[in-house]
Biopython code that builds the backbone (N, CA, C, O; Angstrom):
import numpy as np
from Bio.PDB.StructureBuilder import StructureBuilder

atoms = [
    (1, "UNK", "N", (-9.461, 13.666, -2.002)),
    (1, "UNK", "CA", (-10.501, 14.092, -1.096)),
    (1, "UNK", "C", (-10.252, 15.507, -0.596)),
    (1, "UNK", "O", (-11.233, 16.244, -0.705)),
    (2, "UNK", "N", (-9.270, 15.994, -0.127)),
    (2, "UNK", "CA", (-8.883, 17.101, 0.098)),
    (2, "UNK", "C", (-9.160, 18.270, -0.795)),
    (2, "UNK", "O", (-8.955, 19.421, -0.410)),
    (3, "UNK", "N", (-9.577, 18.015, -1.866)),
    (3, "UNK", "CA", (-9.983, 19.032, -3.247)),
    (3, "UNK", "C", (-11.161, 19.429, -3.142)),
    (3, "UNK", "O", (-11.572, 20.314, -3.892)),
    (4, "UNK", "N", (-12.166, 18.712, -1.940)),
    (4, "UNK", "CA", (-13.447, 19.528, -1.530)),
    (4, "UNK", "C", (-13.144, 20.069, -0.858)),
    (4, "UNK", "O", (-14.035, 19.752, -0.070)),
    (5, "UNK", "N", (-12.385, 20.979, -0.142)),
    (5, "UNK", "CA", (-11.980, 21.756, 0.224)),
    (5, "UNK", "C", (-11.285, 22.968, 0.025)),
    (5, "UNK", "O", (-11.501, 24.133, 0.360)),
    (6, "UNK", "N", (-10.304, 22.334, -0.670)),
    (6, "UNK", "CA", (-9.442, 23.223, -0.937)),
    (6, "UNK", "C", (-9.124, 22.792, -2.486)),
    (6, "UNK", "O", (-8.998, 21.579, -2.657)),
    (7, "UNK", "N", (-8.931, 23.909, -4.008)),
    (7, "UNK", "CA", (-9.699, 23.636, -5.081)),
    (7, "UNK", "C", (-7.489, 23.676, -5.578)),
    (7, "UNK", "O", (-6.570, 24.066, -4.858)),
    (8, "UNK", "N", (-7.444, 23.259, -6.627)),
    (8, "UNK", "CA", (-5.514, 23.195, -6.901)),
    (8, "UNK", "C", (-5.673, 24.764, -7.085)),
    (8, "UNK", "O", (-4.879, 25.399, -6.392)),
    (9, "UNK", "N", (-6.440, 25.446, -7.787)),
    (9, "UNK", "CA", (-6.261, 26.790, -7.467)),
    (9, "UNK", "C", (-5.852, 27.635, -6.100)),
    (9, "UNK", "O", (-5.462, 28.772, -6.366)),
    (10, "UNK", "N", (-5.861, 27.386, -5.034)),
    (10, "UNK", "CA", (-5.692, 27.024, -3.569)),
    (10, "UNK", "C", (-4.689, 26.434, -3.317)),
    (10, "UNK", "O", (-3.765, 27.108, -2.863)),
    (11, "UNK", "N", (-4.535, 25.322, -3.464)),
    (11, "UNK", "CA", (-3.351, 24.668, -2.892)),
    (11, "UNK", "C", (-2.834, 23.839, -3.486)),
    (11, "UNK", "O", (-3.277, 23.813, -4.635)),
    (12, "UNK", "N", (-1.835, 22.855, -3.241)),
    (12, "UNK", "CA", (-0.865, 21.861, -3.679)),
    (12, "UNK", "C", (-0.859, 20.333, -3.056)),
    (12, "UNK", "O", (-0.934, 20.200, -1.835)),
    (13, "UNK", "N", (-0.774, 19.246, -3.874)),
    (13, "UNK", "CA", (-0.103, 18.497, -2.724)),
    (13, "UNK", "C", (1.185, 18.049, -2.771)),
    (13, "UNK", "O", (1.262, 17.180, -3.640)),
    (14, "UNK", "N", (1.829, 18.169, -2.441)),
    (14, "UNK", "CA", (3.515, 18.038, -2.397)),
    (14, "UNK", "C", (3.701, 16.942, -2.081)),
    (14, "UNK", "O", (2.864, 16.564, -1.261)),
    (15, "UNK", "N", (4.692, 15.944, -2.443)),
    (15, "UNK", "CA", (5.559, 15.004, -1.359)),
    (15, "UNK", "C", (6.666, 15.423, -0.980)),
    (15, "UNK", "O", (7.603, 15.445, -1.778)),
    (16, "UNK", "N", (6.866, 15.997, 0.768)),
    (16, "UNK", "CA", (8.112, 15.810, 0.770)),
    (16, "UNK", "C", (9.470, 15.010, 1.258)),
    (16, "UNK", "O", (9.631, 14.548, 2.388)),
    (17, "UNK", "N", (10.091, 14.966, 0.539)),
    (17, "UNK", "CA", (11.418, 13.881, 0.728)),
    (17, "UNK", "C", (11.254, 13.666, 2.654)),
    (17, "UNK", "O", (10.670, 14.610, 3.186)),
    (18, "UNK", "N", (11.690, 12.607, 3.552)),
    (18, "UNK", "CA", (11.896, 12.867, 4.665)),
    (18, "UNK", "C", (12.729, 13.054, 5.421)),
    (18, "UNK", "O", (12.785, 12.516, 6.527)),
    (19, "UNK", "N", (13.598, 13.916, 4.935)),
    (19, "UNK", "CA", (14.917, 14.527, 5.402)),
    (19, "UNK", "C", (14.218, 15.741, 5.837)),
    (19, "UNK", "O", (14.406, 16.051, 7.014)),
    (20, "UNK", "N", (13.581, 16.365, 5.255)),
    (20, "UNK", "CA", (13.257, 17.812, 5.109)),
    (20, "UNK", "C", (12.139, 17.438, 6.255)),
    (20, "UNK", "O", (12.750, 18.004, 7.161)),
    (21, "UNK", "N", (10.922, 16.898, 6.939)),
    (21, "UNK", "CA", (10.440, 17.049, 7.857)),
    (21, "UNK", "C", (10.573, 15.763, 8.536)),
    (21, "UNK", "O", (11.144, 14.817, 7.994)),
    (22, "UNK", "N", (9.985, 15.688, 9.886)),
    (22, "UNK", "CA", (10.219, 14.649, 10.321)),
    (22, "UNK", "C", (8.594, 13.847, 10.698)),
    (22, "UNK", "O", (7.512, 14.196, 11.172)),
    (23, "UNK", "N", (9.172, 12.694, 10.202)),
    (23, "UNK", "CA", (7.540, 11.478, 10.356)),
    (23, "UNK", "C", (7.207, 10.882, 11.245)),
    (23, "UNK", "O", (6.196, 10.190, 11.128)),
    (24, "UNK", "N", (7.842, 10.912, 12.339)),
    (24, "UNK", "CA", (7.771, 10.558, 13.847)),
    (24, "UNK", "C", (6.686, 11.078, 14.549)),
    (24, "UNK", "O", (5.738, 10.506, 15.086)),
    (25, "UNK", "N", (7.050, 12.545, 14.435)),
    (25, "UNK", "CA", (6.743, 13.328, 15.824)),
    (25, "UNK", "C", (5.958, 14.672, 15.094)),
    (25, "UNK", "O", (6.466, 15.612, 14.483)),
    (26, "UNK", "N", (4.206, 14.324, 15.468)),
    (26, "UNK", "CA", (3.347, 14.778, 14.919)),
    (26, "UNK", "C", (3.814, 16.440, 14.820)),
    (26, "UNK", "O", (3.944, 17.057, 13.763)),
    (27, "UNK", "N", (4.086, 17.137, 16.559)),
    (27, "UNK", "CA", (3.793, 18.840, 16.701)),
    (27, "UNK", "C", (5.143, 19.165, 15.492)),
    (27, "UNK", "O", (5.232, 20.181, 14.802)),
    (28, "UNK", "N", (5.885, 18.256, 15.494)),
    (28, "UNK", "CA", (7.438, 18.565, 14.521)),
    (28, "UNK", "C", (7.342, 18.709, 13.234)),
    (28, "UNK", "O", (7.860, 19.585, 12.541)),
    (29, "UNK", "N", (6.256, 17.298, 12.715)),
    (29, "UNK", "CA", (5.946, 17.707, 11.420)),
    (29, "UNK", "C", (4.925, 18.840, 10.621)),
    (29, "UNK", "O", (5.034, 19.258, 9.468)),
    (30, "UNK", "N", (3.954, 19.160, 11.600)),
    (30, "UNK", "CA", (3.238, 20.152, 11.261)),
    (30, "UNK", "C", (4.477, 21.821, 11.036)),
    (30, "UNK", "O", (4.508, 22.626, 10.105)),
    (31, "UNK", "N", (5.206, 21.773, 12.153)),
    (31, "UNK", "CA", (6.110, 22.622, 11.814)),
    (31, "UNK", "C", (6.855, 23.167, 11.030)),
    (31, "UNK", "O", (7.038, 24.318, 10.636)),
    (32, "UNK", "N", (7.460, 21.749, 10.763)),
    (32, "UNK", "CA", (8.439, 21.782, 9.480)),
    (32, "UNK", "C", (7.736, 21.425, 8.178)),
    (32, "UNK", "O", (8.588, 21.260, 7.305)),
    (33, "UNK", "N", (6.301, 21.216, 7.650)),
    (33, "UNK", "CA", (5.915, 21.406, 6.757)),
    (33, "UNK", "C", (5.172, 22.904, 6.569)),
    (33, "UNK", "O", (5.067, 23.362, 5.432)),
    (34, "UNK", "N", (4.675, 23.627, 7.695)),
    (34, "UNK", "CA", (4.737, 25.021, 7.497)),
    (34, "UNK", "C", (6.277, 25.549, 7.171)),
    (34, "UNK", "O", (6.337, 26.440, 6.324)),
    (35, "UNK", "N", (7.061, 25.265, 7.535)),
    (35, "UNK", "CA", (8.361, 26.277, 7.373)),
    (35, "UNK", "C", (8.828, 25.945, 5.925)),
    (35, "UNK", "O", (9.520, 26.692, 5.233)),
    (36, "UNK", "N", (8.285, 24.543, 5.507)),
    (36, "UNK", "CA", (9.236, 24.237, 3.971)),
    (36, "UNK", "C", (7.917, 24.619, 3.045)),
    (36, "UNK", "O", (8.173, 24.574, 1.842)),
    (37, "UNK", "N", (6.388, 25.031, 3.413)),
    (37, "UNK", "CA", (5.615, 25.846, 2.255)),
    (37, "UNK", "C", (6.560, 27.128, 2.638)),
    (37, "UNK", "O", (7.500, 27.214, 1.848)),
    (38, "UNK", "N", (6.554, 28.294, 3.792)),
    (38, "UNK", "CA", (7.086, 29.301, 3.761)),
    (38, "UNK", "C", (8.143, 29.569, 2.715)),
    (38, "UNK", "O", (8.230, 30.520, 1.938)),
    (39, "UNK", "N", (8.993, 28.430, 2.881)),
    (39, "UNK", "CA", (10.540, 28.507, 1.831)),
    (39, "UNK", "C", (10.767, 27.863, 0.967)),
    (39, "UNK", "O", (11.811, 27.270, 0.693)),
    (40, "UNK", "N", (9.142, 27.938, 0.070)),
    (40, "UNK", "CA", (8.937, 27.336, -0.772)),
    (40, "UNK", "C", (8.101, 28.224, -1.499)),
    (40, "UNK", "O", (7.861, 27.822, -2.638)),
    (41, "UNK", "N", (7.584, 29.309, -1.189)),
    (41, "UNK", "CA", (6.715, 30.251, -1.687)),
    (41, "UNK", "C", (5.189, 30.233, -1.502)),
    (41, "UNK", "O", (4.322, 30.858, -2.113)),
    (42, "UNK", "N", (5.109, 29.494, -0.657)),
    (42, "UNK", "CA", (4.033, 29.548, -0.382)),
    (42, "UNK", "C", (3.007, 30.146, 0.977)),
    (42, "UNK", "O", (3.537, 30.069, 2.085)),
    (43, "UNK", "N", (1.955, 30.575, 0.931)),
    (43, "UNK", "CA", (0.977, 30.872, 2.032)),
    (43, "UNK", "C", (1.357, 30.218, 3.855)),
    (43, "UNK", "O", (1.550, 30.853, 4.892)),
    (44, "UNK", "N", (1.337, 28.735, 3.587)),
    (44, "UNK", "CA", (1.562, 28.178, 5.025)),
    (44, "UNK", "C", (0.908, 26.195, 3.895)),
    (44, "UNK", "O", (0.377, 25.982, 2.805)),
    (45, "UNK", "N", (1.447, 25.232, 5.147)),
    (45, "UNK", "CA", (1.025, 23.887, 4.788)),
    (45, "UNK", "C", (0.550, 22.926, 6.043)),
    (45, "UNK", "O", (0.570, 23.474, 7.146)),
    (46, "UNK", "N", (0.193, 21.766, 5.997)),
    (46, "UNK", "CA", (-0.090, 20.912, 7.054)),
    (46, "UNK", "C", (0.259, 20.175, 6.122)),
    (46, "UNK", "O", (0.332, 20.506, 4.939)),
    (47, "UNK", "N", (0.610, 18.640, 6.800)),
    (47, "UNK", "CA", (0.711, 17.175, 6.369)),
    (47, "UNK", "C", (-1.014, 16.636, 6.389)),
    (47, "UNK", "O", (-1.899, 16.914, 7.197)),
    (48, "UNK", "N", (-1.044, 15.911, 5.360)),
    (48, "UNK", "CA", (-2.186, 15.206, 4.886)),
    (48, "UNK", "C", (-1.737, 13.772, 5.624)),
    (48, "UNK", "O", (-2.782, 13.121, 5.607)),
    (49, "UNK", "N", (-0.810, 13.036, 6.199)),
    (49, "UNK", "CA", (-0.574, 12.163, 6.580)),
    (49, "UNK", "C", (-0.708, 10.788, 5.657)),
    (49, "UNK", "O", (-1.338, 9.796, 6.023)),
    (50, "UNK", "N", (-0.044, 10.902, 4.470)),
    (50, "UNK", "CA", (0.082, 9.845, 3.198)),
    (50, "UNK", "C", (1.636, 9.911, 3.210)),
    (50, "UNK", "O", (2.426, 10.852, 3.288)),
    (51, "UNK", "N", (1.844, 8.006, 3.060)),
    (51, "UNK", "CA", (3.647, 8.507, 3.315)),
    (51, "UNK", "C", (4.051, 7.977, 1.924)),
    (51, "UNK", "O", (3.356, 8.528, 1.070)),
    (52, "UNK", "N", (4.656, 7.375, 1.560)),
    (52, "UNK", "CA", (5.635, 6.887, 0.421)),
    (52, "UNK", "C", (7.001, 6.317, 0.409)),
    (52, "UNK", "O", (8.014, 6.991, 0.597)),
    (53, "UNK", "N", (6.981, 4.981, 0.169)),
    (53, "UNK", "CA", (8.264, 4.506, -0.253)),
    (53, "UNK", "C", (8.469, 4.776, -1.764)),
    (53, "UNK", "O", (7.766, 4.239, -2.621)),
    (54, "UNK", "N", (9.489, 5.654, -2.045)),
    (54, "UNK", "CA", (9.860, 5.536, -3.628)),
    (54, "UNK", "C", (11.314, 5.198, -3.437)),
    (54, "UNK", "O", (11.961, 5.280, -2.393)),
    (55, "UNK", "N", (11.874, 4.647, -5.100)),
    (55, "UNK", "CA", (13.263, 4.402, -4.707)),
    (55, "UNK", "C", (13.904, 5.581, -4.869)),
    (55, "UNK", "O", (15.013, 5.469, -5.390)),
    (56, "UNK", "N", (13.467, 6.968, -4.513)),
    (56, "UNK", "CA", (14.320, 7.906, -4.329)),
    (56, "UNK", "C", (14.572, 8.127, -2.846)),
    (56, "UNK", "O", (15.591, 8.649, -2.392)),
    (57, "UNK", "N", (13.622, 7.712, -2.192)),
    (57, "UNK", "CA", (13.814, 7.918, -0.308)),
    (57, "UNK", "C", (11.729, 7.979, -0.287)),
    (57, "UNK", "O", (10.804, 8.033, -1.097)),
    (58, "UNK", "N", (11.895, 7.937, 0.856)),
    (58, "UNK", "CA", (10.667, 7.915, 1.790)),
    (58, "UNK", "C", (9.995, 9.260, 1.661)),
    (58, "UNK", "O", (10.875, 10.120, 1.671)),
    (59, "UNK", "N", (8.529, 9.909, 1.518)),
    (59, "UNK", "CA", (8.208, 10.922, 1.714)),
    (59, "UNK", "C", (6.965, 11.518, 2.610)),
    (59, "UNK", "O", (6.779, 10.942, 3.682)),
    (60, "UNK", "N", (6.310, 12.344, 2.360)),
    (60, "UNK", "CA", (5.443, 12.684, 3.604)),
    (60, "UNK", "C", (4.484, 13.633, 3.013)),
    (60, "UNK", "O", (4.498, 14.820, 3.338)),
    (61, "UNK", "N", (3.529, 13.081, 2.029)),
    (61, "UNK", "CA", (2.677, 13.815, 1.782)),
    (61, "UNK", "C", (1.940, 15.013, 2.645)),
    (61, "UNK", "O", (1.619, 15.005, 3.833)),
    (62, "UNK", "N", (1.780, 16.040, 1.657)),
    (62, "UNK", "CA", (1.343, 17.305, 2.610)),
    (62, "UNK", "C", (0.742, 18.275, 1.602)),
    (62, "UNK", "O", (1.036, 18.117, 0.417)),
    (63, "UNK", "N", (-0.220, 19.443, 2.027)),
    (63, "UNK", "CA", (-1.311, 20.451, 1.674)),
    (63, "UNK", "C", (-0.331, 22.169, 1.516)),
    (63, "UNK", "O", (0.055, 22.851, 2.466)),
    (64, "UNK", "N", (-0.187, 22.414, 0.339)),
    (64, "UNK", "CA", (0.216, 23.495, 0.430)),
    (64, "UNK", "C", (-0.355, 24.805, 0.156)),
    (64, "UNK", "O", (-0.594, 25.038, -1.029)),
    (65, "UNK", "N", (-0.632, 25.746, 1.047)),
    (65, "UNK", "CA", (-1.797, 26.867, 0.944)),
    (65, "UNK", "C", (-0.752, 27.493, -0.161)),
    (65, "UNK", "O", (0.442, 27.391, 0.122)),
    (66, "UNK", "N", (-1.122, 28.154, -1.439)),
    (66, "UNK", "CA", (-0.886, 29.075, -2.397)),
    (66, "UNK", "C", (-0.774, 30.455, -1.846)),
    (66, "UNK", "O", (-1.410, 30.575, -0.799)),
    (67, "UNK", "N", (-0.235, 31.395, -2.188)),
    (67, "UNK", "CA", (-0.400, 33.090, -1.574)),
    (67, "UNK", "C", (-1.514, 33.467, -1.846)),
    (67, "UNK", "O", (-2.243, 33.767, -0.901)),
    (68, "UNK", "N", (-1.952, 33.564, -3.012)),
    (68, "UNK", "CA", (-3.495, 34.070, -2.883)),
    (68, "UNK", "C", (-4.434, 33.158, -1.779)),
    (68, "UNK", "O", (-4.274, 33.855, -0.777)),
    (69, "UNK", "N", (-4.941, 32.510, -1.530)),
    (69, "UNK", "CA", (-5.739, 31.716, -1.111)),
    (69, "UNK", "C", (-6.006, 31.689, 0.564)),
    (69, "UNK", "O", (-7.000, 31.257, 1.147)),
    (70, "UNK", "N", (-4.893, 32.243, 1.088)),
    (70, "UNK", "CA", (-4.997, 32.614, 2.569)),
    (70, "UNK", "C", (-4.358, 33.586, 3.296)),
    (70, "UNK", "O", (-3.153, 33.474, 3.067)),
    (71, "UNK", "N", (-4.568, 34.468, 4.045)),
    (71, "UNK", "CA", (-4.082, 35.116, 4.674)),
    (71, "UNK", "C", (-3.364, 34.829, 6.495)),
    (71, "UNK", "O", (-4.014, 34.184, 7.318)),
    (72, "UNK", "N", (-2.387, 35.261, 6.729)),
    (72, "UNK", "CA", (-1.762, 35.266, 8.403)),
    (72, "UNK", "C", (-2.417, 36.287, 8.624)),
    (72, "UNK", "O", (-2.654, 37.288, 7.949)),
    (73, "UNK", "N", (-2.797, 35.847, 9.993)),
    (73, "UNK", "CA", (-3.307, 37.010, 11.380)),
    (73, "UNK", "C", (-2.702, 36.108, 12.566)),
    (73, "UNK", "O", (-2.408, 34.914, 12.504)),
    (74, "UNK", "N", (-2.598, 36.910, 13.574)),
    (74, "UNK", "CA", (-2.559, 36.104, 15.000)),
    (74, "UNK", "C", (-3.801, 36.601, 15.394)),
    (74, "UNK", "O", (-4.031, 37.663, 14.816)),
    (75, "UNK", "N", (-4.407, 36.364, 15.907)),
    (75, "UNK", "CA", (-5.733, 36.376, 16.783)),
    (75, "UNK", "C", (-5.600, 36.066, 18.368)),
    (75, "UNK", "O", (-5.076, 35.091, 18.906)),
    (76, "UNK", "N", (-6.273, 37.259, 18.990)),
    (76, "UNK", "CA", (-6.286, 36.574, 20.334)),
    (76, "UNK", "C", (-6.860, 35.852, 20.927)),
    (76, "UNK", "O", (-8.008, 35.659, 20.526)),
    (77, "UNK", "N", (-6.508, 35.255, 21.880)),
    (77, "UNK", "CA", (-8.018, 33.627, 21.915)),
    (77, "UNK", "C", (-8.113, 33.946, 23.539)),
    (77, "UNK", "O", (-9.244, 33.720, 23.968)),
    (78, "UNK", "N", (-7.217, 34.400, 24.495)),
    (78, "UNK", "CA", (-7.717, 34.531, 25.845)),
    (78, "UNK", "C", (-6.813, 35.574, 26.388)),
    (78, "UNK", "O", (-5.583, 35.511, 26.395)),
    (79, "UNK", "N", (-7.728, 36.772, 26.952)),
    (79, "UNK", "CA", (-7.167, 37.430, 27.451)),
    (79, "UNK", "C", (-6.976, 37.392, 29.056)),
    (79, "UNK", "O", (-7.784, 36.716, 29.693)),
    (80, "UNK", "N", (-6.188, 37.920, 29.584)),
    (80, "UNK", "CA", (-6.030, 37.914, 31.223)),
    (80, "UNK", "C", (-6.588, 36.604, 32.204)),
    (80, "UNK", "O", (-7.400, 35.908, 31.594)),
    (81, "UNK", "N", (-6.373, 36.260, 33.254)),
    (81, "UNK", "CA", (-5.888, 35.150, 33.867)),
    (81, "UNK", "C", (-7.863, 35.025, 34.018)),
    (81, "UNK", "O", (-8.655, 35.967, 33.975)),
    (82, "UNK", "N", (-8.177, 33.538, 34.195)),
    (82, "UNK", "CA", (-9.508, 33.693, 34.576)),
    (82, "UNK", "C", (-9.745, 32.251, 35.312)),
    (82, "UNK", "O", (-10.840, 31.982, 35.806)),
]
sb = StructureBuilder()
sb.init_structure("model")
sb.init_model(0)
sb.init_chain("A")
sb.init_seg("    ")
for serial, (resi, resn, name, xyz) in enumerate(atoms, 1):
    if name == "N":
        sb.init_residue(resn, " ", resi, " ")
    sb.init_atom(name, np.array(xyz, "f"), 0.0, 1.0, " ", f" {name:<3s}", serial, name[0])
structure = sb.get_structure()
């Protein structure tokens, strides 16, 4: 489902092992699946929230933006006290 969106030219879906992020604690995993696309070569990621028992270990399906396909900005969203 995610492929109306975003085309494999675009992105990935990865499983990753769950050592590498954590499946608990939602703000944690969004984190650490951005930091393991970063050091992974990629654009940026979110978790798709699909898990997996394999008999290699447990994993944590997730969306990986490609370099072409997106760009970083920070944007400002509110300026001065109101």
């Amino acid at each position: 489902m995610w492929n109306n969106l975003l085309n494999s030219n675009q992105a990935e879906w990865r499983d990753i092992p769950y050592g590498e992020i954590d499946l608990k604690d939602i703000g944690a995993r969004f984190r650490a699946t951005h930091d393991y696309a970063i050091n992974n070569g990629f654009r940026g990621g979110f978790p798709n929230f699909y898990h997996a028992d394999y008999p290699t270990g447990r994993v944590g399906g997730s969306i990986l933006i490609k370099l072409g396909a997106a760009e970083w900005r920070d944007d400002l969203m509110l300026e001065g006290v109101r």
